[in-house]
C-alpha positions as a LaTeX table, in Angstrom:
\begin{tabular}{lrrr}
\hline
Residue & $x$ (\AA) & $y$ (\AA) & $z$ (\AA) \\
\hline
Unk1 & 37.42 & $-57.37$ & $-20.59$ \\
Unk2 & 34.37 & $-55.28$ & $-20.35$ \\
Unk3 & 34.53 & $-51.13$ & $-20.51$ \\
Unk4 & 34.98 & $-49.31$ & $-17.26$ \\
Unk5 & 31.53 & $-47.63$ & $-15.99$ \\
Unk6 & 30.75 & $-44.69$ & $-14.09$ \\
Unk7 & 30.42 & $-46.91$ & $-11.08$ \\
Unk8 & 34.41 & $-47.87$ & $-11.65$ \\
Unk9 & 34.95 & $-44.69$ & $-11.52$ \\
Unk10 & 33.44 & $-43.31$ & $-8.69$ \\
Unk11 & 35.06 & $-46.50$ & $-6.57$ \\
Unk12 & 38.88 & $-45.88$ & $-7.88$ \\
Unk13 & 38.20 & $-42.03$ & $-7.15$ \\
Unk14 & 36.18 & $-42.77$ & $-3.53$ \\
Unk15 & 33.69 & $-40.27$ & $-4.11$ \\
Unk16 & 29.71 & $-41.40$ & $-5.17$ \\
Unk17 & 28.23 & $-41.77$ & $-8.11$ \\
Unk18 & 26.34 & $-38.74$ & $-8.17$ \\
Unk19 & 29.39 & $-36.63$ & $-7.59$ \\
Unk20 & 31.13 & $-38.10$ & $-10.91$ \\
Unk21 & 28.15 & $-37.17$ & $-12.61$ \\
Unk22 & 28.32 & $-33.89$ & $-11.40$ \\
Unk23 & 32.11 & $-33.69$ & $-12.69$ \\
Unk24 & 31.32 & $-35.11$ & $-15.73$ \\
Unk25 & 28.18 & $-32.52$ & $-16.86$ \\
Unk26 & 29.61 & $-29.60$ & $-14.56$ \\
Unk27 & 25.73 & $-29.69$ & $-13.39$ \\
Unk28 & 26.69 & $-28.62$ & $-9.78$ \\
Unk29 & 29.58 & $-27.76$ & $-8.30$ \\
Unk30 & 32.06 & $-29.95$ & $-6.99$ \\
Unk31 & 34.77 & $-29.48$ & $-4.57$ \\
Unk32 & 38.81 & $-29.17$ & $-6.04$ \\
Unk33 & 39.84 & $-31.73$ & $-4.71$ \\
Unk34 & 36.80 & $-34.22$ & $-5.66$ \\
Unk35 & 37.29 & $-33.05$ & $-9.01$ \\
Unk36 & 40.86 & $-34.12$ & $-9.17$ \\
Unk37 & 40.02 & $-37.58$ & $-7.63$ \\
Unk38 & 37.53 & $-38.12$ & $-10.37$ \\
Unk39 & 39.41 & $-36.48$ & $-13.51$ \\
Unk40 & 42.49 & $-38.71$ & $-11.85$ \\
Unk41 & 40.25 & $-42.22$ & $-12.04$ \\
Unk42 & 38.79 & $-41.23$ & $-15.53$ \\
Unk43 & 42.19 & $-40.72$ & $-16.98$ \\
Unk44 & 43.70 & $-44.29$ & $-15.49$ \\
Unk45 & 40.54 & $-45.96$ & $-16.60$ \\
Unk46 & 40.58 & $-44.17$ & $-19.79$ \\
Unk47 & 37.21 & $-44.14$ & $-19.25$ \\
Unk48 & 34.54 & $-42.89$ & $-22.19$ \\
Unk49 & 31.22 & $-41.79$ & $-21.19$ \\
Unk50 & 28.39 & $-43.12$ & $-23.07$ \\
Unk51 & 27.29 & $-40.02$ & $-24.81$ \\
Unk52 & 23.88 & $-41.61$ & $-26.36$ \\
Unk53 & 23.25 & $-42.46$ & $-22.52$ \\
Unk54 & 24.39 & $-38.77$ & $-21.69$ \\
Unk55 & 22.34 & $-36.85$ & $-23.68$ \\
Unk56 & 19.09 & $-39.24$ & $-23.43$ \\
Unk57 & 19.61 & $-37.74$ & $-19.77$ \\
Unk58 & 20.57 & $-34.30$ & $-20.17$ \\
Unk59 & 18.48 & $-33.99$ & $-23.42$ \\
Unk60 & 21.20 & $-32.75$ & $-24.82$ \\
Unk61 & 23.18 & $-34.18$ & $-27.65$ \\
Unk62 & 25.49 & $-31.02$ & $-29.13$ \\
Unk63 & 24.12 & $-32.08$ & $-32.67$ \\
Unk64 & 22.65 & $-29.54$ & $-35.02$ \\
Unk65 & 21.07 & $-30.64$ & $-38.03$ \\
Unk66 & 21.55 & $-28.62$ & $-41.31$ \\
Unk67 & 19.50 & $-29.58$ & $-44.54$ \\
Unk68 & 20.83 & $-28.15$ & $-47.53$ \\
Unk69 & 19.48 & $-28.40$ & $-51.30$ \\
Unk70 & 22.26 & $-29.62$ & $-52.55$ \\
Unk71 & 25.60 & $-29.78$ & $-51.13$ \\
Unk72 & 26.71 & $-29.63$ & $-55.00$ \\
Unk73 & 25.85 & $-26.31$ & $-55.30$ \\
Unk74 & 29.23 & $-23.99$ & $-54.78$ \\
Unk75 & 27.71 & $-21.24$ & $-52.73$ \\
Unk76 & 25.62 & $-23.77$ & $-50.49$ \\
Unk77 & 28.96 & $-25.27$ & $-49.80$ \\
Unk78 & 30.18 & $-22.11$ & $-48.84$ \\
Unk79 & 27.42 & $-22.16$ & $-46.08$ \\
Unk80 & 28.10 & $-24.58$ & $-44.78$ \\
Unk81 & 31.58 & $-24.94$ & $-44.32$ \\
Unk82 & 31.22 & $-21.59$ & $-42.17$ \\
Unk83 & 28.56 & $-23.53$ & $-40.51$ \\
Unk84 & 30.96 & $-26.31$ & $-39.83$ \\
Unk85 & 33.58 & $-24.45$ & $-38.61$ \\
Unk86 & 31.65 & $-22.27$ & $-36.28$ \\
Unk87 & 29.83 & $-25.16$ & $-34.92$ \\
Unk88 & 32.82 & $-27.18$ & $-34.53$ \\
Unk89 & 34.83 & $-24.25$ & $-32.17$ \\
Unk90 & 31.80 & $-24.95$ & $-30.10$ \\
Unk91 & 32.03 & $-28.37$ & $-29.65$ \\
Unk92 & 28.77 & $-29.31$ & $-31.50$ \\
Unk93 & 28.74 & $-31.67$ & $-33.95$ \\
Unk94 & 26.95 & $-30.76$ & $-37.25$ \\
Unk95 & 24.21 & $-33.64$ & $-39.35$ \\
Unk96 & 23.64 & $-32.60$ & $-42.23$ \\
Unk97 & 21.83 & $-34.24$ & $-44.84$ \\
Unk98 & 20.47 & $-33.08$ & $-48.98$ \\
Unk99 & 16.84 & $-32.62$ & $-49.71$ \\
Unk100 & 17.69 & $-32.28$ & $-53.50$ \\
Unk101 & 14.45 & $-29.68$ & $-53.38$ \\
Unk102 & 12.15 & $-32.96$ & $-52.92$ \\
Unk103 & 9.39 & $-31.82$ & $-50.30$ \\
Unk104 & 8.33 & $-34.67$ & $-48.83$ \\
Unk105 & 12.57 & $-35.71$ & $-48.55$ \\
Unk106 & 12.60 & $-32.47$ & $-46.43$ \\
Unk107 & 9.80 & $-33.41$ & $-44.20$ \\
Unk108 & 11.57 & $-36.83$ & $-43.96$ \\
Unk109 & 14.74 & $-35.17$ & $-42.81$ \\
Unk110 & 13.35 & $-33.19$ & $-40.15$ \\
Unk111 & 11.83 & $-35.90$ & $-38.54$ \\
Unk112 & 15.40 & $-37.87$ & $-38.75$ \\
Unk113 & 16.70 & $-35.44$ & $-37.27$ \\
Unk114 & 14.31 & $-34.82$ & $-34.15$ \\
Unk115 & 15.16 & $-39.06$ & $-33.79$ \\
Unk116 & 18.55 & $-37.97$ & $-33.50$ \\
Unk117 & 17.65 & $-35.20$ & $-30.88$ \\
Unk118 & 19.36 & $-32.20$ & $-33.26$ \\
Unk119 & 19.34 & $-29.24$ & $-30.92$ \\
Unk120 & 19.16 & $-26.78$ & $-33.68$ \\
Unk121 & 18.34 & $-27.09$ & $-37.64$ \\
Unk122 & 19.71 & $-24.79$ & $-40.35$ \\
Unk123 & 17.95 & $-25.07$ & $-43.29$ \\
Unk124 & 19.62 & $-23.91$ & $-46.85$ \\
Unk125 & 17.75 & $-23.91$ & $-49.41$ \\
Unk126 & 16.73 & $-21.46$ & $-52.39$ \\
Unk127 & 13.04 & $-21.94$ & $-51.13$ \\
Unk128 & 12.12 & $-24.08$ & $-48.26$ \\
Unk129 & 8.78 & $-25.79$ & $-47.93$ \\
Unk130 & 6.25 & $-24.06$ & $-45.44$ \\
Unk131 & 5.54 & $-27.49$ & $-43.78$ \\
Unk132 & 8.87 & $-27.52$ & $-43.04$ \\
Unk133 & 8.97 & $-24.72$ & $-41.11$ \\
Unk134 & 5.59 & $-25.67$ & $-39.23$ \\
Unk135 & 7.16 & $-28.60$ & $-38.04$ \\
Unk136 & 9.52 & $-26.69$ & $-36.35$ \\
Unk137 & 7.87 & $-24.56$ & $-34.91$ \\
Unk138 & 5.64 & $-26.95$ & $-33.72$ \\
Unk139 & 8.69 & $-28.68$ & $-31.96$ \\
Unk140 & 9.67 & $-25.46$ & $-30.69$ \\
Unk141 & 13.31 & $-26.13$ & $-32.08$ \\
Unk142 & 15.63 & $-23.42$ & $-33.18$ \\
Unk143 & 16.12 & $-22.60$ & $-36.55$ \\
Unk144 & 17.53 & $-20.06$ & $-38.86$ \\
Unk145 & 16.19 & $-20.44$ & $-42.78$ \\
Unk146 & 18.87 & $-19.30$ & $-44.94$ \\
Unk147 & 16.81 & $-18.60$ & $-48.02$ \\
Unk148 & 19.10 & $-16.81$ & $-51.15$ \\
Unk149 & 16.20 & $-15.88$ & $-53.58$ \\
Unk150 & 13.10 & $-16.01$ & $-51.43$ \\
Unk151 & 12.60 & $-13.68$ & $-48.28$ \\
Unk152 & 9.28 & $-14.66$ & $-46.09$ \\
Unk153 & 8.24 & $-13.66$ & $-42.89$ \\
Unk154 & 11.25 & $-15.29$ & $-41.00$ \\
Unk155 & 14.58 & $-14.61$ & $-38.99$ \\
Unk156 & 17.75 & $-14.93$ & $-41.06$ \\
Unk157 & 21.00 & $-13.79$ & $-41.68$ \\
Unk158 & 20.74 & $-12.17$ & $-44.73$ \\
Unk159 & 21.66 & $-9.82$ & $-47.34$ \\
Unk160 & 20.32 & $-5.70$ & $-47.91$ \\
Unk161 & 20.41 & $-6.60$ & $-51.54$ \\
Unk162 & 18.60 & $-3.16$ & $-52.39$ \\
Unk163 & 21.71 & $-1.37$ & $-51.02$ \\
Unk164 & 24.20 & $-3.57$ & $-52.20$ \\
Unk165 & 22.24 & $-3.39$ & $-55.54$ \\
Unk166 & 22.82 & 0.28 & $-55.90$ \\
Unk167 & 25.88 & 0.43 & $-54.42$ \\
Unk168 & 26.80 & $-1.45$ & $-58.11$ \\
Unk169 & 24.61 & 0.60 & $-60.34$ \\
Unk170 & 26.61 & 3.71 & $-58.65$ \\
Unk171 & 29.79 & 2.49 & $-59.37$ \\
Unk172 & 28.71 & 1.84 & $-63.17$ \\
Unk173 & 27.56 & 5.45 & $-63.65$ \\
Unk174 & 30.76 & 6.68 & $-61.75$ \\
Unk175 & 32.78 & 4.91 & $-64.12$ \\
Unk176 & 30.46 & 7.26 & $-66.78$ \\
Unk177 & 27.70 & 4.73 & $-68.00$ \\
Unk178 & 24.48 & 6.77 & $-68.64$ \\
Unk179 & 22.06 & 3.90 & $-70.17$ \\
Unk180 & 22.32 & 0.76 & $-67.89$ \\
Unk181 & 20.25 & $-3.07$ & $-68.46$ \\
Unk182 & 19.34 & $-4.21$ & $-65.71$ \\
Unk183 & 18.24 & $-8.58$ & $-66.13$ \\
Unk184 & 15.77 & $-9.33$ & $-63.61$ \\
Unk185 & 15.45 & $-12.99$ & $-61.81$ \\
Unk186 & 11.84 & $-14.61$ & $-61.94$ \\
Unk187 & 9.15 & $-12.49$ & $-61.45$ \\
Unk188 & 7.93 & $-13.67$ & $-58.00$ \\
Unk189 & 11.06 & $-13.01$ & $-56.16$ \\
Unk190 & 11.52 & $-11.04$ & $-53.53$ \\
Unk191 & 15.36 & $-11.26$ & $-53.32$ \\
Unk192 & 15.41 & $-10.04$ & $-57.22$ \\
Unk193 & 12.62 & $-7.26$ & $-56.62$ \\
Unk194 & 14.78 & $-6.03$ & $-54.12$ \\
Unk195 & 17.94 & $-5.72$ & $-56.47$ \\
Unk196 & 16.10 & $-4.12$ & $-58.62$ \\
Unk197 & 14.55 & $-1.26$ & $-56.57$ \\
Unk198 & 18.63 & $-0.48$ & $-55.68$ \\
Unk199 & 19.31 & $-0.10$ & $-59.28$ \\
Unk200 & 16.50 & 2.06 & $-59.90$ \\
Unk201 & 17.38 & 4.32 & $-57.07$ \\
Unk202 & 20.42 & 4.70 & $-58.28$ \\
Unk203 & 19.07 & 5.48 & $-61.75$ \\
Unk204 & 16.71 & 7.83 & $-61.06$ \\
Unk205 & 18.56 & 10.04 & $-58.64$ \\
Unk206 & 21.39 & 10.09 & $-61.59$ \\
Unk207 & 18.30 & 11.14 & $-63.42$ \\
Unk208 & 19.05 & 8.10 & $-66.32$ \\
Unk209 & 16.46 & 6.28 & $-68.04$ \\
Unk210 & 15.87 & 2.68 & $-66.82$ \\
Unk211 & 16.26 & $-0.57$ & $-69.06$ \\
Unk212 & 15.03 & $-3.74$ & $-67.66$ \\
Unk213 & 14.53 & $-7.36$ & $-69.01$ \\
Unk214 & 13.39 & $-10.29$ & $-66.93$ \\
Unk215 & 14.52 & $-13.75$ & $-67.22$ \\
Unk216 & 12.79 & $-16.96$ & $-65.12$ \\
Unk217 & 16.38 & $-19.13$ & $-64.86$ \\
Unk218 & 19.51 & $-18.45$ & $-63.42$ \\
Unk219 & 21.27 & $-20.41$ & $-64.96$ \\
Unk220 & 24.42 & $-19.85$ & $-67.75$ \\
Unk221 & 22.17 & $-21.03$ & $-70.83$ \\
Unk222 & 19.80 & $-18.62$ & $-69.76$ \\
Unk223 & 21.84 & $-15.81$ & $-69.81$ \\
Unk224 & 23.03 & $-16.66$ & $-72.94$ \\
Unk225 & 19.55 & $-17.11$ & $-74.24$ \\
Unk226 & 19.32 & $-13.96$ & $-73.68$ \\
Unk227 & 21.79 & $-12.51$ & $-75.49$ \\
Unk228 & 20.08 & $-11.74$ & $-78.64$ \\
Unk229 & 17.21 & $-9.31$ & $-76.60$ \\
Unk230 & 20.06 & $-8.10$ & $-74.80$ \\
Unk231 & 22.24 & $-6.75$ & $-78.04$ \\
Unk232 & 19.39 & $-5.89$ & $-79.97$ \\
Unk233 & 18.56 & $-3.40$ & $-76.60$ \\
Unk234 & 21.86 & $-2.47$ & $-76.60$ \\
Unk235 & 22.15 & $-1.44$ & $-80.75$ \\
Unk236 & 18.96 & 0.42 & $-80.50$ \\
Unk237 & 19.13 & 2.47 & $-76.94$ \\
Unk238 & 23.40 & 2.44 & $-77.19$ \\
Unk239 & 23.38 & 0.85 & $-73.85$ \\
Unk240 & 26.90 & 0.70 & $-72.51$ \\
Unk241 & 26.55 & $-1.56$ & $-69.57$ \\
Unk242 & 24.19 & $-4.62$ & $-68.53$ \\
Unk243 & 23.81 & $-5.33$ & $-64.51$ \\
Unk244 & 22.57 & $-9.29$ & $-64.90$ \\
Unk245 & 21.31 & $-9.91$ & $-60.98$ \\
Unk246 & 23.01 & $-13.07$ & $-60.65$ \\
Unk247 & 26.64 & $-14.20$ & $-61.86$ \\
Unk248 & 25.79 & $-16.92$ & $-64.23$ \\
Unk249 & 23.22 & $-15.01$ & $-66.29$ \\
Unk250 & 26.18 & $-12.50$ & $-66.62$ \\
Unk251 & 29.05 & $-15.10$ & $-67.36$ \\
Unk252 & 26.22 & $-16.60$ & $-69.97$ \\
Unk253 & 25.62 & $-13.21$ & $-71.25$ \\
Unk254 & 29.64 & $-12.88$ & $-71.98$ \\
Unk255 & 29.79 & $-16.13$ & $-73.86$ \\
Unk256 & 27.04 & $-15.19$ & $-76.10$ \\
Unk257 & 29.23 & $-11.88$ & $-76.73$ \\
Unk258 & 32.38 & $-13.82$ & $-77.02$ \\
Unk259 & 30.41 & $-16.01$ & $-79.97$ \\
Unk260 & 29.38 & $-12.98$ & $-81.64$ \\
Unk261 & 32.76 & $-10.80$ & $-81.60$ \\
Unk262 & 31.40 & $-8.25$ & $-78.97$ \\
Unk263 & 34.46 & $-7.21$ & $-76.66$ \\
Unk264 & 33.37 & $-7.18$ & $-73.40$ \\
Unk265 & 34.38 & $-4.52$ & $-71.41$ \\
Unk266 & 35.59 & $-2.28$ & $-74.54$ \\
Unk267 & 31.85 & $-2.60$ & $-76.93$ \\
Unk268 & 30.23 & $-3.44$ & $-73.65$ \\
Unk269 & 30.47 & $-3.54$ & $-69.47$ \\
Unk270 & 28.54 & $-6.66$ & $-67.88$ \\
Unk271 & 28.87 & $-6.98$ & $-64.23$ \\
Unk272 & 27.12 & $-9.70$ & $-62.15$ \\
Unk273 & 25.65 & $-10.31$ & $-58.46$ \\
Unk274 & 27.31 & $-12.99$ & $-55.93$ \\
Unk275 & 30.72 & $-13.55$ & $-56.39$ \\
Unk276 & 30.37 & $-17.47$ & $-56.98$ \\
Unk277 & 33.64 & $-19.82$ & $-58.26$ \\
Unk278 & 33.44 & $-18.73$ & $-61.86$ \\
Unk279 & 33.01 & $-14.95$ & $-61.41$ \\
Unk280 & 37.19 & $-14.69$ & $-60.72$ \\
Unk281 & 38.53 & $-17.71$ & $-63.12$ \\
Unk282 & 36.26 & $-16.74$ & $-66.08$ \\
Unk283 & 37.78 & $-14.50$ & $-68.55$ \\
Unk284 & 37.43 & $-11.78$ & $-68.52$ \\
Unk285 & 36.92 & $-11.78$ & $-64.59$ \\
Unk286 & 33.94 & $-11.08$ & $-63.29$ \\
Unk287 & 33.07 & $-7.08$ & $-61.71$ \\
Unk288 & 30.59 & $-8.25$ & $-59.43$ \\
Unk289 & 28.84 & $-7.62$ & $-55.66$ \\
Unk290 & 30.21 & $-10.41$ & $-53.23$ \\
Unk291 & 27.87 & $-12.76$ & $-51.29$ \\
Unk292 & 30.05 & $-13.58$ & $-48.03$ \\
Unk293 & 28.83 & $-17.32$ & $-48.22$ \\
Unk294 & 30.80 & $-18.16$ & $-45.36$ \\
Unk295 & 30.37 & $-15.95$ & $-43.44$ \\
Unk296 & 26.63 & $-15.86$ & $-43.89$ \\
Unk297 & 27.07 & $-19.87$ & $-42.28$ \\
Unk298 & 29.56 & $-18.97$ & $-39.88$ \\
Unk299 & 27.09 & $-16.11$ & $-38.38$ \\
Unk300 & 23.79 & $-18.14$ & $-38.60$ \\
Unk301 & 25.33 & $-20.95$ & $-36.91$ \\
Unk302 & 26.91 & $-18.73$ & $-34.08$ \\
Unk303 & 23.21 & $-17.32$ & $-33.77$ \\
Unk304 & 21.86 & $-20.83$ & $-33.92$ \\
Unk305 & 24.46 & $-21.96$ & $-30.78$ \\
Unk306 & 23.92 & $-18.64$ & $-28.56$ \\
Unk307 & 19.97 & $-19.18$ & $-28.73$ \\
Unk308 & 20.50 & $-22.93$ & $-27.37$ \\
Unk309 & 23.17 & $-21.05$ & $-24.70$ \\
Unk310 & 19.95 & $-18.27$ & $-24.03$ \\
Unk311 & 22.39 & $-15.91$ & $-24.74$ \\
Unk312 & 20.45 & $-14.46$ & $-27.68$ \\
Unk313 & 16.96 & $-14.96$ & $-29.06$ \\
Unk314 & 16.72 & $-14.90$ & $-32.77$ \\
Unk315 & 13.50 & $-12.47$ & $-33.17$ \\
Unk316 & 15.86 & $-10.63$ & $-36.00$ \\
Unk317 & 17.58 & $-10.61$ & $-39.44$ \\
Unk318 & 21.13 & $-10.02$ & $-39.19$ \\
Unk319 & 22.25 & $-8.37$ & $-42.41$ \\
Unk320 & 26.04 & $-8.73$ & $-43.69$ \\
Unk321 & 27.68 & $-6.02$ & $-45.44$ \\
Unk322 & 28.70 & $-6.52$ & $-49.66$ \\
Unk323 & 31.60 & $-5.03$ & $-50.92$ \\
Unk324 & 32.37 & $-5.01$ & $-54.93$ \\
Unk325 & 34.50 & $-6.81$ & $-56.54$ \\
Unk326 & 36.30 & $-4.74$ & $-59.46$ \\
Unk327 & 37.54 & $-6.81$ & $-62.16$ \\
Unk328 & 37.95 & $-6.96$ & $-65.71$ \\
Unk329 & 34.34 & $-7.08$ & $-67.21$ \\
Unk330 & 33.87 & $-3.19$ & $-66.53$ \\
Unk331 & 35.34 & $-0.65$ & $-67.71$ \\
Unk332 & 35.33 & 3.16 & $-67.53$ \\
Unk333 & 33.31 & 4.98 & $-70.84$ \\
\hline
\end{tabular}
């Protein structure tokens, strides 16, 4: 027995074709009591619309595409189950698919998902390709670029890592440090330049003298790597707390110590920047500035969804407040 059709439909219901069409995409209006008739002859037909049909013909599909690094990584994850979530309240389905930082695999995805007629993409990456990005502009499709160590000249929802930066370093010196480290991430980026120009805010209107070492990786071996530069800063200037920008160059930093019998927070305060997995199961926990992850996906998408609605244009960054989170790897001098 072959599905009901439209045409069934519109017979059982004794309206036109048109008018079930008009039920069906609320395009026009349509009298009460034509609606009931139809919404009456869908239900006993349990009829399902062909939505590939549907939105070839309204050019809409309620898909959004969302190309992440890595859906490994814990705080992309984060993204984009706010993302999900947010999309899902408003009925559109998300596509999402891993470039694994392979440019030409992003260029590849973007053109999937333009076959797929995505509405909207949200890209997540830690540093997107610019051909990327030409491509959609070219297609004139809305996107947000959610970018965590790279800002460019684009619209995001995003982070005032200089405030939130010194916003930490103040806390440190409240709790009576006078000689903070700061560990710098990569020297090209604009995310860490910016964390750093909070922390020497904060410094020099304390009127302290700055300490600063740079480090190209984020990752845990790196900040233990680190670790001997670190100490041998710390013996000579009797620095009392490091600030490592990011969480796993702190967490590396505190193994390192752990190895070499230096009590962390009693010989030495490390705090972080992020507020990933580890930074509250570690021991000791983590003092660090929280990332709201999800939220971050939750807002971008709701930006993403009110731009296809014209409700909002996205000519702006939305930033999202940071709030500390005070654990055990501080302590007071």
């Amino acid at each position: 027995m072959s599905s009901p059709t439209i045409k069934d439909v519109a017979k059982l219901a004794g309206v036109s074709i048109s008018t079930v069409s008009r039920v069906m995409n609320e395009s026009k209006p349509v009298s009460p009591e034509s609606r009931r008739k139809v919404e009456d002859a869908i239900k006993k037909l349990d009829f399902k619309r062909n939505e590939l049909a549907r939105s070839l013909v309204m050019k809409r599909s309620n898909v959004i595409g969302v190309i992440v690094k890595d859906i490994g990584i814990p705080y992309m994850a984060q993204i984009i189950r706010g993302a999900e979530e947010v999309g899902r309240m408003y009925k559109y389905d998300i596509l999402l698919s891993s470039s694994y930082g392979d440019t030409e695999l992003e260029k590849n995805i973007v053109d999937f998902l333009f076959r797929k007629q995505a509405e909207a993409i949200l890209l997540i990456a830690e540093n997107v390709n610019p051909e990327v990005v030409v491509k959609l502009k070219e297609k004139d499709t809305p996107y947000i670029q959610l970018d965590k160590f790279y800002e460019g000249d684009f619209h995001t929802v995003s982070l005032d890592y200089s405030k939130a930066s010194y916003d930490m370093t103040k806390y440190l010196i409240e709790l009576g440090h006078k000689k903070i480290l700061f560990i710098k991430e990569f020297t090209n980026s604009k995310v860490g330049a910016a964390k750093f120009d909070g922390y020497s805010k904060a410094i020099s209107e304390a009127g302290l003298e700055s300490f600063n070492i740079t480090v190209e990786g984020i990752d845990l071996s790196d900040g233990y790597d680190l670790g001997d530069d670190v100490m041998e800063l710390v013996n000579k200037e009797g620095i009392t707390s490091v600030f490592a920008s990011e969480d796993t160059l702190a967490i590396g930093l505190i193994n390192y110590c752990y190895d070499r019998g230096v009590s962390i927070p009693d010989e030495l305060s490390v705090v972080g920047f992020g507020d990933g997995y580890l930074a509250s199961i570690y021991r000791p926990t983590l003092t660090t500035v929280q990332e709201p992850y999800y939220d971050i996906g939750a807002v971008a998408m709701r930006r993403l969804i009110k731009a296809l609605k014209k409700e909002e244009k996205i000519d702006n960054t939305v930033y999202m407040p940071t709030q500390i989170m005070k654990r055990e790897s501080s302590a007071k001098i």
